[in-house]
C-alpha positions as CSV (number, residue, x, y, z in Angstrom):
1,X,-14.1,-0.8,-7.4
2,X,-14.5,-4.7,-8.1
3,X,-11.8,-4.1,-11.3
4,X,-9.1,-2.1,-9.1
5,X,-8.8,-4.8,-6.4
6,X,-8.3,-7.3,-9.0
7,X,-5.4,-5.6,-10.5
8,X,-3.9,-4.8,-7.5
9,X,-4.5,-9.0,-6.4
10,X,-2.9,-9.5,-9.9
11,X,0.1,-7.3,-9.2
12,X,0.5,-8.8,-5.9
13,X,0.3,-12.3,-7.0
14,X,3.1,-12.0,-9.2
15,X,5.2,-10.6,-6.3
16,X,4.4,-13.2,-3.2
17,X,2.2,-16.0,-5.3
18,X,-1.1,-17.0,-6.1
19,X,-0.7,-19.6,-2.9
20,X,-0.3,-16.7,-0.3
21,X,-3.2,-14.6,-1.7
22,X,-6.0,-17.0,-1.9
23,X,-5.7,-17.7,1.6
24,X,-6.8,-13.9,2.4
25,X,-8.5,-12.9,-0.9
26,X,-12.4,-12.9,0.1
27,X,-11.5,-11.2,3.6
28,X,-9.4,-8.3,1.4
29,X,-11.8,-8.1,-1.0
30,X,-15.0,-7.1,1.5
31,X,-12.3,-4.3,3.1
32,X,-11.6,-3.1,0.4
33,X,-15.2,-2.8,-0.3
34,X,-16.2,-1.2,2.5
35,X,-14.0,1.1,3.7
36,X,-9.9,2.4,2.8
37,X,-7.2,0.5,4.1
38,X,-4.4,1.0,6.6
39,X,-1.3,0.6,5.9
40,X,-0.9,-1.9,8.8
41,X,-4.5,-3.7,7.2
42,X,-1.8,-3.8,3.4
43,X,1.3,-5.5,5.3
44,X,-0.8,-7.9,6.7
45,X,-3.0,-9.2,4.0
46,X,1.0,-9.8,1.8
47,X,1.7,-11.8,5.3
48,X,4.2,-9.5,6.5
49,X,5.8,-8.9,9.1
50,X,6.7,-5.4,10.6
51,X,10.0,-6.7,10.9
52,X,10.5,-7.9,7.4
53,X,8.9,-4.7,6.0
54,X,11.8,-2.9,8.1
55,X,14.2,-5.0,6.3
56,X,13.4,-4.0,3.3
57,X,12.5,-0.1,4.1
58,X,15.9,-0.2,6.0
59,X,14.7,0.5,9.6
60,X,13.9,-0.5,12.6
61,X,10.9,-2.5,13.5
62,X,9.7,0.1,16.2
63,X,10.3,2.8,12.9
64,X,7.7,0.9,11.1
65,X,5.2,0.4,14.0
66,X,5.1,4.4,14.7
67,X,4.3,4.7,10.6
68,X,1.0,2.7,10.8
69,X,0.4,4.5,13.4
70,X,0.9,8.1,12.5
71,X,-2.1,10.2,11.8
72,X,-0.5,12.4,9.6
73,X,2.3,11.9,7.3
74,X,4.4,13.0,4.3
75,X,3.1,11.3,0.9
76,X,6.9,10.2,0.6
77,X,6.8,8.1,3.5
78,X,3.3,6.4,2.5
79,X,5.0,5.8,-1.2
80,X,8.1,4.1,0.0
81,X,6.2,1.9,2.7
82,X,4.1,1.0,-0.5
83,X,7.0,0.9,-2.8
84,X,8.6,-1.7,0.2
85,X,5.6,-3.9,-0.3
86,X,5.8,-4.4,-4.0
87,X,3.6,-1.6,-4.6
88,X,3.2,2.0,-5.5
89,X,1.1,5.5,-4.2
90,X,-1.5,6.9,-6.3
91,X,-3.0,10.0,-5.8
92,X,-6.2,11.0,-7.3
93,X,-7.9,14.4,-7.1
94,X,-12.0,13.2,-7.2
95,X,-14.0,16.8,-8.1
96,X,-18.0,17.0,-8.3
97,X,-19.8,15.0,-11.2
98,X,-17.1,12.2,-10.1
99,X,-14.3,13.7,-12.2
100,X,-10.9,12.3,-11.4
101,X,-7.8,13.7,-11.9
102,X,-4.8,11.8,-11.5
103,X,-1.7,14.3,-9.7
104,X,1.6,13.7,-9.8
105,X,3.9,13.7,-6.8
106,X,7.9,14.3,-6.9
107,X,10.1,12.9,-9.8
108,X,9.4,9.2,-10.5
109,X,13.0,8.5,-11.1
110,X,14.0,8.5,-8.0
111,X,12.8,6.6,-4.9
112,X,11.1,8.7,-2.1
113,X,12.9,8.6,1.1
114,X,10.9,7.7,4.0
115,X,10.3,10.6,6.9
């Protein structure tokens, strides 16, 4: 797990700087260990706001609030919140033996519209 948290701190470094990162780095990196992240525990290791994330996604701030805290939700609306932050959805079928299989979702050509 140790080699996909340091390309995602790579990917994000490029987007908000190495400065910004460092700063939250070792606390990220034992979450990420430890258990899945939020997408409310993402915004705030970038140092976002909810109200800069709903400038980018187009939205209100209160529209981004009831996103974090949906408990279910379309994987469209999870990929353009990540796609807001500089990022991108992965989804991962993980079978016995620790097989995984890598599924895609919708037409990567186009940007998902959030629900």
């Amino acid at each position: 797990m140790a080699r996909k948290f340091n390309e995602l701190r790579d990917k994000l470094a490029q987007e908000v700087g190495e400065a910004r990162l460092s700063a939250n780095s070792a606390q990220v990196a034992a979450e990420y260990d430890t258990q899945q992240a939020r997408l409310a525990d993402v915004r705030r290791a970038l140092n976002l706001t909810q109200v800069q994330l709903a400038q980018n996604l187009e939205m209100t701030q209160s529209q981004v609030s009831r996103i974090e805290n949906q408990s279910d939700m379309f994987l469209s609306t999870i990929a353009s919140y990540l796609e807001a932050m500089g990022g991108h959805l992965e989804l991962v079928g993980v079978f016995e033996g620790g097989v995984r299989v890598p599924i895609e979702i919708g037409d990567r050509t186009t940007a998902a519209t959030v629900a």
